[in-house]
C-alpha positions in Angstrom: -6.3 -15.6 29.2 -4.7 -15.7 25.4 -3.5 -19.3 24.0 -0.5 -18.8 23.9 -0.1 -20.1 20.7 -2.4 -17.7 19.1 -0.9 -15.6 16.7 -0.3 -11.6 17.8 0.0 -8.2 16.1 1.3 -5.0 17.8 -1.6 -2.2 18.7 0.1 0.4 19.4 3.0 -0.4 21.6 0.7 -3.4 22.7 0.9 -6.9 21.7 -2.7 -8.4 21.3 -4.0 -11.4 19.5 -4.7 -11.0 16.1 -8.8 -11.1 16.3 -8.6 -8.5 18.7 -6.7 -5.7 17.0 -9.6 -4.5 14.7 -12.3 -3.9 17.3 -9.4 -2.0 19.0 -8.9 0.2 15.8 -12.8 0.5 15.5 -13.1 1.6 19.2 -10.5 4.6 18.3 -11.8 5.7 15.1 -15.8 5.8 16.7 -14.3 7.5 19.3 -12.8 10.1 17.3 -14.9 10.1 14.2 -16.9 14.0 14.9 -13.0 15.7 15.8 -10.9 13.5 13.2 -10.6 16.1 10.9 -10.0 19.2 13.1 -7.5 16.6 14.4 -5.6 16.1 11.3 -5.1 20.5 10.8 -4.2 20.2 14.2 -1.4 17.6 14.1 0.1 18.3 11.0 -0.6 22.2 11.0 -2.4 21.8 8.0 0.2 19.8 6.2 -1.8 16.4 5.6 -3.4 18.7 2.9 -0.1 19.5 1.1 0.3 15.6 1.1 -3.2 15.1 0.1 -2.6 16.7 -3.1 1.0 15.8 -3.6 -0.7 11.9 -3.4 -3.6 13.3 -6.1 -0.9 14.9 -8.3 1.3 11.7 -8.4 -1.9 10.2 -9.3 -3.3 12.0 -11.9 -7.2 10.9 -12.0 -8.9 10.7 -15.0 -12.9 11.1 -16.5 -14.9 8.2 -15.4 -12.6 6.0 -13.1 -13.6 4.2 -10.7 -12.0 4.7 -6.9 -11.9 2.4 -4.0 -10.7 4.0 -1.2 -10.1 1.7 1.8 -9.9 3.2 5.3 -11.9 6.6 3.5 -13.0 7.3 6.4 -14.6 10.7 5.4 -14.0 11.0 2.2 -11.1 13.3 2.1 -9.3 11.4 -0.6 -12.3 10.6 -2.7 -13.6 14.0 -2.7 -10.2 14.8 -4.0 -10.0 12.5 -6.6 -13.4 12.7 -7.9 -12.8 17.3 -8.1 -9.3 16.2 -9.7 -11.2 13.3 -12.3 -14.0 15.8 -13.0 -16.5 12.7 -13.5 -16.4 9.4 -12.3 -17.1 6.8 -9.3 -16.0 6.2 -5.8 -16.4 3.8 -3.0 -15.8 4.7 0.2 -15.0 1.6 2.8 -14.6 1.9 6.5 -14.2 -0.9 9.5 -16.0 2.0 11.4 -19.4 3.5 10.2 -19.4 6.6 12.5 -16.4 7.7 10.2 -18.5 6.9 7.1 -21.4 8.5 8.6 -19.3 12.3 8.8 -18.0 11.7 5.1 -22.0 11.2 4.4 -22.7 14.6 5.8 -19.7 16.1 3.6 -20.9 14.7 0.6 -24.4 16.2 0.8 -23.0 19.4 2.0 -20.4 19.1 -1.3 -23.5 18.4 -3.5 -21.5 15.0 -4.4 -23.6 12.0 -3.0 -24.3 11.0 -6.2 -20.8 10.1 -7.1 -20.2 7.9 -3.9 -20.7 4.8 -2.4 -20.5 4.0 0.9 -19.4 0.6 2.6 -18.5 -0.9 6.1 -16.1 -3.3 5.4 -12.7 -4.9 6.0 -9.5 -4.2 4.1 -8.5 -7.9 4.2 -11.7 -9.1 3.2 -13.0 -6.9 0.7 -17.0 -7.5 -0.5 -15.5 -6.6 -4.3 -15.8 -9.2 -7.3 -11.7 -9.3 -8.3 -10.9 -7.0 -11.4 -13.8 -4.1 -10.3 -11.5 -1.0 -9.6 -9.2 1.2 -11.7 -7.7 2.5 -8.6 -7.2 1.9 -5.5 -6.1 3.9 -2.6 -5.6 3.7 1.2 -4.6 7.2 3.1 -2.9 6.8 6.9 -4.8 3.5 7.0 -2.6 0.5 6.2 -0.7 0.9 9.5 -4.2 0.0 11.4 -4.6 -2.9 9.1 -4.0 -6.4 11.2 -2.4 -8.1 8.4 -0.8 -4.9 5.9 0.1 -7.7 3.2 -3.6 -9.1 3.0 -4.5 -5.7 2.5 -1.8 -5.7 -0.4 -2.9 -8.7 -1.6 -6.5 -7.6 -1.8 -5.8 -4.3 -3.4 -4.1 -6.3 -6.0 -7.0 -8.5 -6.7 -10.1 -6.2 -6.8 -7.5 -3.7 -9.4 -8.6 -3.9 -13.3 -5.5 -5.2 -15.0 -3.8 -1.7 -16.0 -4.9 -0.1 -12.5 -3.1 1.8 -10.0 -2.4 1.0 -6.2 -1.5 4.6 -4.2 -0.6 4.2 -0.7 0.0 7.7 1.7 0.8 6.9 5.0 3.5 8.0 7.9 6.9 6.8 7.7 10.2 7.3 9.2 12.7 10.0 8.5 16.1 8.4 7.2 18.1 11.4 9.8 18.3 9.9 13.3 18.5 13.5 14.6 15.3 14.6 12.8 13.6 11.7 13.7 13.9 12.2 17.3 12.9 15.9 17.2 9.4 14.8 15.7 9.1 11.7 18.3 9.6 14.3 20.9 6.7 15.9 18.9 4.7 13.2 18.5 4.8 11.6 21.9 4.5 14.9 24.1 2.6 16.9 21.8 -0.3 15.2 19.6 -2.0 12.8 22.5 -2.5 16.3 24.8 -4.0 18.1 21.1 -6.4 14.6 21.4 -7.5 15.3 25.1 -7.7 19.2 24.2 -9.7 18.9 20.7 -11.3 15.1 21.0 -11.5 14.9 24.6 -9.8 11.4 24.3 -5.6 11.3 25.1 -6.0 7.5 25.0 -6.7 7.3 20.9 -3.9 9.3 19.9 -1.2 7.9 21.5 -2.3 4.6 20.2 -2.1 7.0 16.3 1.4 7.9 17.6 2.4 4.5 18.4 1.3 2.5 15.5 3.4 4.9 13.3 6.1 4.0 14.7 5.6 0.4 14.6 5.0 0.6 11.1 7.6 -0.5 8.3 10.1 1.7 6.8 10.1 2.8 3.1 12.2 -0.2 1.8 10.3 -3.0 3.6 7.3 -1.3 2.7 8.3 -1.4 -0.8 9.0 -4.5 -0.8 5.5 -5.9 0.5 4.0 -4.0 -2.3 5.8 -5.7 -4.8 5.3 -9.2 -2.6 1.5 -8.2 -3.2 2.2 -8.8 -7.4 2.5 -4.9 -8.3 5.0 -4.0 -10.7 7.1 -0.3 -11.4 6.3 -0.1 -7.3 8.4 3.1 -5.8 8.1 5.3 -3.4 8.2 8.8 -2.7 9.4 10.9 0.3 7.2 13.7 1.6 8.8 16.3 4.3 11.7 14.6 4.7 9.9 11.1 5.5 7.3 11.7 7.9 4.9 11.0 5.2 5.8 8.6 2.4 3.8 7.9 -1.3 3.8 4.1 -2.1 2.7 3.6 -5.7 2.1 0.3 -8.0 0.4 -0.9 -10.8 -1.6 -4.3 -11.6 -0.1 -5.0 -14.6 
């Protein structure tokens, strides 16, 4: 049984002490790792990749920076950035190797091992000396983070002083009506595509639920800037469901 004074978190739409949530999250993400990105076409009918680049183009990589991307999984983002940069570095970090392990296979079948690094590790406790990355990015991770403003915090100390923080991750639509259509989406909809194309119902409506237990834009915001980063906005992306957090170390 739990202390009940130890501290909790929210896992989904279950509340579970804090040391527990991130073999949880592991347990999903091994589970889905071989299907996740079928998964993602299949959920967002392709869109994530609209988003994908909208993220790179707010971005803008350049010749010889160097990437941490936190929650990589595999790769997506960092293949992205390093095509977009034409030259330069990326690490990859994961809580869960089997993810790490498909972005591997990617990379050799893109020709770009060379170019990426590849790291188990935990967004709150990153392995980085501070002042090692020019940017930093995190793509529909943060929300599986156990404590969001260590991650914050981290990403702020491991930035070069000039670098850029880019956050992509669901968020909620600011029309009550809308919203409720896509809950109606969500819930009935993406954990039967998870039993259909994963064979696991279970992980996706734990992915449904934690994005709605995440933080709206404006408190969002307002963690990144609690985190020390400066000219931190935001930008919508269809309508809300998806939202661009961006913020520099300055």
């Amino acid at each position: 049984m739990a202390d009940e004074n130890q501290s909790t978190t929210h896992f989904g739409f279950q509340d579970v002490p804090e040391n527990e949530k991130a073999g949880r999250v592991q347990g999903v993400f091994s589970s889905v790792a071989s299907k996740y990105d079928v998964m993602n076409d299949a959920m967002s009918f392709g869109i994530h990749r609209i988003w994908k680049d909208a993220m790179m183009d707010w971005l803008a990589p350049r010749p010889g920076q160097k990437l941490l991307d936190v929650a990589g999984g595999t790769g997506d983002i960092s293949f992205r950035f390093l095509k977009r940069a034409g030259r330069g570095d990326a690490t990859v970090l994961d809580l869960t190797e089997p993810m790490l392990v498909e972005g591997r296979k990617r990379a050799e079948a893109n020709a770009m091992s060379d170019s990426l690094d590849w790291v188990v590790g935990d967004a709150m406790h990153l392995p980085f000396e501070n002042n090692t990355f020019d940017v930093y990015t995190i793509s529909f991770g943060i929300r599986n983070v156990t404590r969001p403003q260590e991650a914050l915090n981290e990403a702020f100390r491991v930035l070069r002083p000039g670098g850029r923080l880019m956050v992509l991750e669901f968020s909620q639509i600011p029309n009550e009506l809308m919203q409720k259509v896509y809950d109606l989406y969500s819930f009935n909809i993406i954990p039967r595509l998870g039993q259909a194309i994963a064979n696991d119902r279970d992980s996706y409506q734990y992915l449904v639920e934690s994005i709605r237990q995440f933080p709206d834009q404006d408190t969002f915001l307002g963690m990144v800037r609690q985190a020390g980063f400066e000219n931190a906005k935001y930008r919508n992306l269809s309508m809300g469901i998806a939202c661009l957090h961006s913020g520099w170390k300055i």
